[in-house]
C-alpha positions as semicolon CSV with decimal commas, in nm:
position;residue;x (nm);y (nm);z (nm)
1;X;0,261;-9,021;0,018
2;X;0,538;-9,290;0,026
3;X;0,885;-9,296;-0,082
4;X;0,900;-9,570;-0,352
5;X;1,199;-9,837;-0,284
6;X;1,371;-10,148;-0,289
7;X;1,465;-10,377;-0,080
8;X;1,726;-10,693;-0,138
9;X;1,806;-10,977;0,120
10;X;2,233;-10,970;0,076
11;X;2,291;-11,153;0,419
12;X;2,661;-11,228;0,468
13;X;2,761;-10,987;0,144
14;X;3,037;-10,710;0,165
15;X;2,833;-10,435;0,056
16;X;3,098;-10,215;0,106
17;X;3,344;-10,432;-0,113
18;X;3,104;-10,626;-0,335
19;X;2,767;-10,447;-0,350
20;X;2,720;-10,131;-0,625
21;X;2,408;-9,929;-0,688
22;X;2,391;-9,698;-0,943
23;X;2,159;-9,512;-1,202
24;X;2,215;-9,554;-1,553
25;X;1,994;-9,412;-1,816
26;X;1,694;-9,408;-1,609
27;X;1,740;-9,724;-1,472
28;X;1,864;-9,822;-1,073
29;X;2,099;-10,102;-1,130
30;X;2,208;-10,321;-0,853
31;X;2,489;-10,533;-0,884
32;X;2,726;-10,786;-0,707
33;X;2,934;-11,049;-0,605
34;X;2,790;-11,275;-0,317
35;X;3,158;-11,469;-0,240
36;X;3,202;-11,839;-0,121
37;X;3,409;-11,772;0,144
38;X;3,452;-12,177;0,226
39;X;3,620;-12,188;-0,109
40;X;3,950;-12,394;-0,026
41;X;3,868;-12,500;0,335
42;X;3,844;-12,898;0,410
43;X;3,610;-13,100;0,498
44;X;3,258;-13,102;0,343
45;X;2,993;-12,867;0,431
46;X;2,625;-12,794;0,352
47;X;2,475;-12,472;0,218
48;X;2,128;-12,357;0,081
49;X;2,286;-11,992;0,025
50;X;2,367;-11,926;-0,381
51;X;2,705;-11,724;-0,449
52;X;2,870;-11,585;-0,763
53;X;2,721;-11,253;-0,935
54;X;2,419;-11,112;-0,939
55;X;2,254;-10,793;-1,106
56;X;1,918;-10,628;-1,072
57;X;1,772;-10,338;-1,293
58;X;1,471;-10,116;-1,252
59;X;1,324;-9,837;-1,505
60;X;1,261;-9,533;-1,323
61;X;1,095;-9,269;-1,399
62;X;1,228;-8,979;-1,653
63;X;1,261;-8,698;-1,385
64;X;1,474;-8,915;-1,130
65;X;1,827;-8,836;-1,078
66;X;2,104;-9,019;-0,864
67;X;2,082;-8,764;-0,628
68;X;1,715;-8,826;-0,539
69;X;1,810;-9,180;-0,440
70;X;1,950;-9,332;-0,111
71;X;2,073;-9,656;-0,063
72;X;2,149;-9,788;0,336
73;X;2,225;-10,126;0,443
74;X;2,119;-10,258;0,764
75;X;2,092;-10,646;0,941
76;X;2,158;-10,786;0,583
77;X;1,889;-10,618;0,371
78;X;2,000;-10,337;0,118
79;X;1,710;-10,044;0,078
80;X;1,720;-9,799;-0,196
81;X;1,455;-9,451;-0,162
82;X;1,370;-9,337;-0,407
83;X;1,286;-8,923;-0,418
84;X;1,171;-8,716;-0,739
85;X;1,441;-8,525;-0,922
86;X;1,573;-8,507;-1,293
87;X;1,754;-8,806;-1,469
88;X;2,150;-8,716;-1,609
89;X;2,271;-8,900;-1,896
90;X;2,581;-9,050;-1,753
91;X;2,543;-9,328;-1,475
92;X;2,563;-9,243;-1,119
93;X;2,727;-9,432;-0,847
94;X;2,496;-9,461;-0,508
95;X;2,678;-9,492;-0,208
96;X;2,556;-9,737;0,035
97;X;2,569;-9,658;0,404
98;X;2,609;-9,908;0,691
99;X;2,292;-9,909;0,914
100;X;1,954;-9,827;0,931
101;X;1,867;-9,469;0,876
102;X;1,665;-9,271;1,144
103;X;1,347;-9,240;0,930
104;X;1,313;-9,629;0,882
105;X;1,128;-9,839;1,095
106;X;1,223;-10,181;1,118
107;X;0,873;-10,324;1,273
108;X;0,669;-10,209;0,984
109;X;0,708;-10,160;0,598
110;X;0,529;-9,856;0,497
111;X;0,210;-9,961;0,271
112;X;0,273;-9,919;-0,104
113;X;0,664;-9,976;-0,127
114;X;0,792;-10,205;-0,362
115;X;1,005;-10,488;-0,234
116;X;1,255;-10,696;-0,432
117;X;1,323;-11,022;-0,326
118;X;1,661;-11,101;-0,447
């Protein structure tokens, strides 16, 4: 059995500064700020990358809680795991760690998972 999951392309974003994940009322909210960090520099310059804010919700299932998830960021993608648990009533923050886990392979994505493209 696989662990369900998401995965969003956030190359170049501050996860650590910009990037939160949390769960709120059964549902795994991503959320952030990709920033323009040309802003103010001269000169012109071409870009197919969007900035500002962005957010990203998911219904999850009654009996998961925010300590059945795990969010890691790695070579500019940001995975959340999902494991079963029971869902609180307030939110709950995610941290995100820097780097890919041990139990992720980065050749293959296990069949099944779920993948947002952000």
């Amino acid at each position: 059995m696989t662990t369900p999951s998401s995965a969003s392309s956030l190359p170049g974003v501050d996860v650590e500064r910009d990037v939160t994940v949390e769960l709120d009322r059964g549902r795994l909210v991503v959320s952030g700020e990709r920033r323009d960090e040309r802003a103010g520099q001269r000169g012109r310059s071409l870009g197919e990358v969007r900035y500002g804010r962005f957010t990203r919700a998911f219904t999850l299932p009654e009996h998961v809680t925010g300590e059945s998830l795990t969010a890691t960021y790695d070579a500019g993608v940001l995975s959340v795991r999902v494991a079963g648990a029971h869902v609180g009533r307030e939110p709950q923050r995610v941290s995100i760690s820097v780097g890919q886990p041990a139990d992720v392979r980065s050749d293959a994505q296990p069949e099944g998972e779920q993948v947002d493209q952000a």
